[in-house]
C-alpha positions as CSV (number, residue, x, y, z in Angstrom):
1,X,-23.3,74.5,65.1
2,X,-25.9,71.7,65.6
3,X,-29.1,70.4,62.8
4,X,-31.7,69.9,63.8
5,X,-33.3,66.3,61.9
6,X,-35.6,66.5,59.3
7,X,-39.0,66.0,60.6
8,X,-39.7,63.0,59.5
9,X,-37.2,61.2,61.5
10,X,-37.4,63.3,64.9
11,X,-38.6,60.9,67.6
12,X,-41.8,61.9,68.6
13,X,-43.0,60.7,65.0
14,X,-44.2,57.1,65.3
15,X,-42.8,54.8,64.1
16,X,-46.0,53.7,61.2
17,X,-45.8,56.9,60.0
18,X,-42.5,56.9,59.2
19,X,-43.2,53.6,57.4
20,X,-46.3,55.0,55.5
21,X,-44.9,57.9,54.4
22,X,-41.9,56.1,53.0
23,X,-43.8,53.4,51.1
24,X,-45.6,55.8,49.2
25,X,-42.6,58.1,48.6
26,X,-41.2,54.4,47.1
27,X,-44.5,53.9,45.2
28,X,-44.8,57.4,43.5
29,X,-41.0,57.0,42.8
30,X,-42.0,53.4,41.0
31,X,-45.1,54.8,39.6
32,X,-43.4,57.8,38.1
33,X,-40.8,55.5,36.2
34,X,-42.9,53.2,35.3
35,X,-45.2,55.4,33.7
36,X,-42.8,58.4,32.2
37,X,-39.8,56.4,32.2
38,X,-38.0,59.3,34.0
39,X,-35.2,57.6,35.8
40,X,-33.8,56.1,32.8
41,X,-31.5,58.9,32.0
42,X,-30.2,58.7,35.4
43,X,-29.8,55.0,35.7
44,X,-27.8,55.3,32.6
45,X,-25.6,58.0,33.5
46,X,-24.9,55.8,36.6
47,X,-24.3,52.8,35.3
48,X,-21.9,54.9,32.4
49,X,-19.7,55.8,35.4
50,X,-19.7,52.7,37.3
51,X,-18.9,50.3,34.3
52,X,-15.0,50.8,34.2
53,X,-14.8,50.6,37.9
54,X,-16.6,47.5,37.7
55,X,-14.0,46.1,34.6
56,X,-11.4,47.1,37.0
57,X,-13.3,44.9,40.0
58,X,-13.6,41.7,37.4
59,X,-10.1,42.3,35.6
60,X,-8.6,39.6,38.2
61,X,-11.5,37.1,37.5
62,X,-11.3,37.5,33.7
63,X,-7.5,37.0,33.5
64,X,-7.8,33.4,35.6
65,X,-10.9,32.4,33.6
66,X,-8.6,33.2,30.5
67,X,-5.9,31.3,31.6
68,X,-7.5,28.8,32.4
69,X,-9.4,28.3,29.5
70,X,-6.3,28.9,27.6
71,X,-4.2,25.8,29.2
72,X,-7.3,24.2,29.2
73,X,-7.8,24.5,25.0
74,X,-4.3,23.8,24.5
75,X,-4.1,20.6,26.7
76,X,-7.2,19.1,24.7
77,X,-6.0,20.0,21.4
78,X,-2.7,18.1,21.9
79,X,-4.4,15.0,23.7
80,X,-6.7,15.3,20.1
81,X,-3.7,16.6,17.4
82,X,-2.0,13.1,19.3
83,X,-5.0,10.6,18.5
84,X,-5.8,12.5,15.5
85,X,-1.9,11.4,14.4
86,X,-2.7,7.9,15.9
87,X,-5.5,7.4,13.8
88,X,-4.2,8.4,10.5
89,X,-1.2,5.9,10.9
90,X,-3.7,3.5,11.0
91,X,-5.8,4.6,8.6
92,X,-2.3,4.9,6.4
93,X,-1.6,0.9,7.5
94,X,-5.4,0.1,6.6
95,X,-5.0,1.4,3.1
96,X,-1.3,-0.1,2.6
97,X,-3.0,-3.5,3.9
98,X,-5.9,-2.9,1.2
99,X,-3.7,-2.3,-1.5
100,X,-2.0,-4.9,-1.0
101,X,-4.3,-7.2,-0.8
102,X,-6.3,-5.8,-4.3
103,X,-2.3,-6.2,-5.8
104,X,-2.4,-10.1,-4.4
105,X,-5.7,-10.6,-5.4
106,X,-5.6,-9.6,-9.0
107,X,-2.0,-11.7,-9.2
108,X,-4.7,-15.0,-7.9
109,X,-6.7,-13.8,-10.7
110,X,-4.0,-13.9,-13.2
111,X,-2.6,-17.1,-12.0
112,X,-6.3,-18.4,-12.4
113,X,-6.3,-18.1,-16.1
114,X,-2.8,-19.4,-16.7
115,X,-3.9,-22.8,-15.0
116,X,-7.1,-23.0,-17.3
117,X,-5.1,-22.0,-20.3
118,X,-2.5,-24.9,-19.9
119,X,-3.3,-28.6,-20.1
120,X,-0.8,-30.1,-18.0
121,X,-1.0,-29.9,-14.1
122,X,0.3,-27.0,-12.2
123,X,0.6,-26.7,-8.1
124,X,-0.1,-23.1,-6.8
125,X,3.3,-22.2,-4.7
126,X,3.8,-19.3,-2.7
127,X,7.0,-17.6,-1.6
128,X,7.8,-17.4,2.2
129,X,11.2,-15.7,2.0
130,X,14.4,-15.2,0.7
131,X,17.5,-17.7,2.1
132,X,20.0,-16.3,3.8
133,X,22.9,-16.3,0.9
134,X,24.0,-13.1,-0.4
135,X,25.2,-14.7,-3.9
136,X,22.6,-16.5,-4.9
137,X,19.2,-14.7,-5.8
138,X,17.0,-18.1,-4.9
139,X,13.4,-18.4,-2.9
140,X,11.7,-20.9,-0.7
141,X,8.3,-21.5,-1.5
142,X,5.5,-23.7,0.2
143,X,5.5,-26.6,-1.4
144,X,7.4,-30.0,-1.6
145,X,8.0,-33.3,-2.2
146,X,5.0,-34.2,-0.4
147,X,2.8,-32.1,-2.9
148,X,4.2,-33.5,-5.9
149,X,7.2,-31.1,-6.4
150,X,9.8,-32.5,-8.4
151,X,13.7,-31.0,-9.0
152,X,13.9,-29.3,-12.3
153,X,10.0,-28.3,-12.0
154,X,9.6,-24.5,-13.5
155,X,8.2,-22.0,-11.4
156,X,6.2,-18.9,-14.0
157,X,4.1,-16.0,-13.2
158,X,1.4,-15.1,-15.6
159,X,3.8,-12.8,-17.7
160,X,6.6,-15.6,-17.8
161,X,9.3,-18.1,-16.2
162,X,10.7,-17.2,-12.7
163,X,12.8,-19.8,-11.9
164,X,13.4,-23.9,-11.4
165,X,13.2,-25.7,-8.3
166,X,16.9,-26.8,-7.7
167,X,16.2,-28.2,-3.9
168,X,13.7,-30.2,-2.9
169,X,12.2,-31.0,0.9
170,X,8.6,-32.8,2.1
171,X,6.9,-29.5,2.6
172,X,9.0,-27.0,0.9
173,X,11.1,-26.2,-1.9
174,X,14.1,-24.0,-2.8
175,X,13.8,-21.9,-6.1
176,X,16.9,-20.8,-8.1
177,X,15.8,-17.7,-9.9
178,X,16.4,-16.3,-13.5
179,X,18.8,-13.7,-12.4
180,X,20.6,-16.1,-10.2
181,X,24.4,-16.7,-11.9
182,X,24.9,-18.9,-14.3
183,X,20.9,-20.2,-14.4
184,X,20.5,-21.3,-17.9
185,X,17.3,-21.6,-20.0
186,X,16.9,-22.7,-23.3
187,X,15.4,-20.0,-25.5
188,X,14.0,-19.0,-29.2
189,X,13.7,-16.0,-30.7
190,X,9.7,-15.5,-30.9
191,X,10.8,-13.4,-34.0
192,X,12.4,-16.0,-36.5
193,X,12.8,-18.8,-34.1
194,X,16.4,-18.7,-33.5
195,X,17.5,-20.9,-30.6
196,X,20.1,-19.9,-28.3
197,X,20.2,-20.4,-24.1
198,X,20.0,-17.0,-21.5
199,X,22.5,-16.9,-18.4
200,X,21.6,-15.1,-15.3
201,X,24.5,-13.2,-14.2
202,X,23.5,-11.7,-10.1
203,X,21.1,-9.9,-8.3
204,X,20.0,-7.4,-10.1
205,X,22.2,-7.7,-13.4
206,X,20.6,-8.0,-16.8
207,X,20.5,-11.7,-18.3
208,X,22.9,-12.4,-20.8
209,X,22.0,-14.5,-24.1
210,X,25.0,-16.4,-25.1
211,X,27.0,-18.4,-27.7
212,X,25.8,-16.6,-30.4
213,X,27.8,-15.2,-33.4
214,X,28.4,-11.8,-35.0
215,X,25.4,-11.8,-37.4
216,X,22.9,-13.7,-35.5
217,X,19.7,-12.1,-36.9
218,X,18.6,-10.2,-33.6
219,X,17.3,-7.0,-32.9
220,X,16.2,-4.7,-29.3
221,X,12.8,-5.4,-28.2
222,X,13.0,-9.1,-29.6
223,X,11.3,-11.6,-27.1
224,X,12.6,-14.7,-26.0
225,X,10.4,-18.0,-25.4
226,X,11.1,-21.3,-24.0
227,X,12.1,-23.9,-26.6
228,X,11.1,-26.8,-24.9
229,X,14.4,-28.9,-26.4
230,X,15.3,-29.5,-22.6
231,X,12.7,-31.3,-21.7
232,X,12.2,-29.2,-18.8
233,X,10.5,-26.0,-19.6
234,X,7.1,-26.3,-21.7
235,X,7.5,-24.2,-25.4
236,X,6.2,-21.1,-26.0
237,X,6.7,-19.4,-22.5
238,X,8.1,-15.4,-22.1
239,X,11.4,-15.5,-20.4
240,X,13.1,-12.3,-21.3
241,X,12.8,-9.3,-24.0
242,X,17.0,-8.2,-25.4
243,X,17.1,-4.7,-24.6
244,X,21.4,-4.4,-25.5
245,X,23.0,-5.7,-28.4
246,X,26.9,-4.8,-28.3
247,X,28.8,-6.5,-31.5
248,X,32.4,-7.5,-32.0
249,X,33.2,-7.8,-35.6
250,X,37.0,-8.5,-34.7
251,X,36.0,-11.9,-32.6
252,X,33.1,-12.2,-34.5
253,X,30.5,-12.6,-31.2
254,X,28.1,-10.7,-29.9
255,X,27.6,-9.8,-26.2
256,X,23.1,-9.7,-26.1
257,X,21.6,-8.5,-22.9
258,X,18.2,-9.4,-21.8
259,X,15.6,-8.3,-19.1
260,X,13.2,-10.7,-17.2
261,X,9.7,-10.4,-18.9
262,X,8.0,-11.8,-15.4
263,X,8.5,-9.5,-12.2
264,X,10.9,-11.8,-10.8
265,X,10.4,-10.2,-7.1
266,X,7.0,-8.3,-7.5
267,X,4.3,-11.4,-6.2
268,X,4.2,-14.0,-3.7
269,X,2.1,-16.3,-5.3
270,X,3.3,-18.3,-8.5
271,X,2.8,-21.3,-10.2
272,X,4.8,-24.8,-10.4
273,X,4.7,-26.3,-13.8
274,X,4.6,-29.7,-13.7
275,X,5.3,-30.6,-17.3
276,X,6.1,-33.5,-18.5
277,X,7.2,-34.0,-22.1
278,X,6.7,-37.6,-22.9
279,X,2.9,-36.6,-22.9
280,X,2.8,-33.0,-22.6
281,X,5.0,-32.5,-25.7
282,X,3.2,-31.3,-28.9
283,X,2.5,-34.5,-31.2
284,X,4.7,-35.6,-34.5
285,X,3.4,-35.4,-37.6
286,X,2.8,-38.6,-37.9
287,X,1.2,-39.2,-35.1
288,X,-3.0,-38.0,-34.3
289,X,-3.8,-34.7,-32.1
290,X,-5.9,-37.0,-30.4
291,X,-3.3,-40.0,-29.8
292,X,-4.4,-41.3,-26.4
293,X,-1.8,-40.8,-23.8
294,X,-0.8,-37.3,-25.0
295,X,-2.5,-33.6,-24.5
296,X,-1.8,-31.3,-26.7
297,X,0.3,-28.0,-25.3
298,X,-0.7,-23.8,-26.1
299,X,2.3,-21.7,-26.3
300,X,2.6,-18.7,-23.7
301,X,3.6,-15.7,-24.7
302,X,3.4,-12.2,-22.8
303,X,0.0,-11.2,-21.3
């Protein structure tokens, strides 16, 4: 069974007509929504049933975009987790740099006001390392012969004695230390005035204070100053605070043990004392504070 075609498209229509008639079929169509907004509803209803066909059309292109993105995220927030690690390791080094630098420069500071408190000459020293001698517990510092270094010259922090130079070159100096065994210093008890000498006994060891008998009148927390009766040290400086007394009534001595009052190995930078005591020895009683040829010495105690 054959249709027939619609009128509108059989072919003895022209060809304008058809054209006219379906511009304004177009125009009332426009008009129509436009004006009552009837094709909404329908355009809705269309789009409702096309929408998961067209999530099912873009499902491919979303899962690449994902992926991509995905790798993409991931690969940046190594590259930036790496120079974020990067950047606090120096940041870490910056601040260990800093603070070691405020440590150093407050130690310059302290040193500072021991030279104006003295009235002999000192020589700023600092330490470059450590010699290579497991035994002894020695330094080498910066400064020699050439800078008016002297053997036997002490070497004090702020808080007290360090150590004595024992070897002496033209631009450096090697320091034996207060632990270092057998170092002696002649000492007094700040306390009652008691005179006795302090040993060094190895790296790390307490300092022993020596040659004393049962009831010598000592007590823990008692500190211990340079005499001066050597000739070497200046008076009045902090060598070490007794933190042991162990007694032996049976061989009537007494075994003292004594800690450092100076950080022995906490600063670089010390002092050289170069003390003299032909004229930097307190004066006799007999003789004038203001004798010429003699400067009158301040003790040094603990900061």
């Amino acid at each position: 069974m054959q249709h027939s075609a619609p009128p509108l498209f059989k072919q003895g229509i022209p060809a304008l007509v058809k054209l006219i008639v379906c511009l304004s079929i177009s125009a009332a169509l426009m008009l129509i929504d436009f004006r009552f907004k009837a094709i909404d509803l329908v355009r809705d209803s269309i789009n409702l049933g096309l929408r998961p066909l067209e999530y099912v059309m873009q499902l491919p292109r979303n899962l690449v975009t994902a992926s991509d993105t995905y790798f993409t995220t991931r690969s940046t927030l190594a590259i930036e987790n790496n120079e974020l690690k990067q950047r606090q390791m120096e940041l870490t080094l910056l601040a260990n740099q800093s603070e070691l630098l405020r440590v150093e420069n407050q130690n310059l500071r302290q040193l500072l006001n021991l030279q104006k408190e003295v009235t002999y000459e000192t020589i700023p020293v600092e330490i470059l390392y450590n010699p290579s001698n497991p035994i002894s517990q020695r330094v080498v510092i910066d400064r020699g012969a050439e800078d008016g270094l002297k053997l036997g010259n002490p070497i004090a922090s702020d808080s007290g004695i360090l150590g004595q130079v024992v070897r002496l070159y033209a631009g450096s100096a090697e320091v034996s230390l207060l632990e270092d065994r057998d170092f002696a210093v002649p000492v007094q008890v700040a306390r009652n005035g008691l005179r006795a000498a302090v040993f060094g006994t190895g790296r790390g060891n307490l300092l022993e204070l020596r040659y004393l008998p049962v009831a010598s009148d000592l007590e823990v927390g008692d500190v211990l100053l340079t005499s001066g009766i050597d000739g070497t040290y200046p008076p009045g400086f902090a060598v070490a605070m007794i933190t042991r007394i162990e007694r032996n009534i049976d061989k009537n001595t007494a075994n003292v043990f004594c800690a450092p009052v100076a950080r022995i190995n906490a600063h670089r930078q010390a002092l050289a004392l170069l003390y003299d005591p032909q004229w930097d020895a307190k004066p006799s009683t007999g003789d004038s504070e203001n004798a010429p040829g003699r400067r009158k010495t301040r003790t040094r105690g603990m900061p």
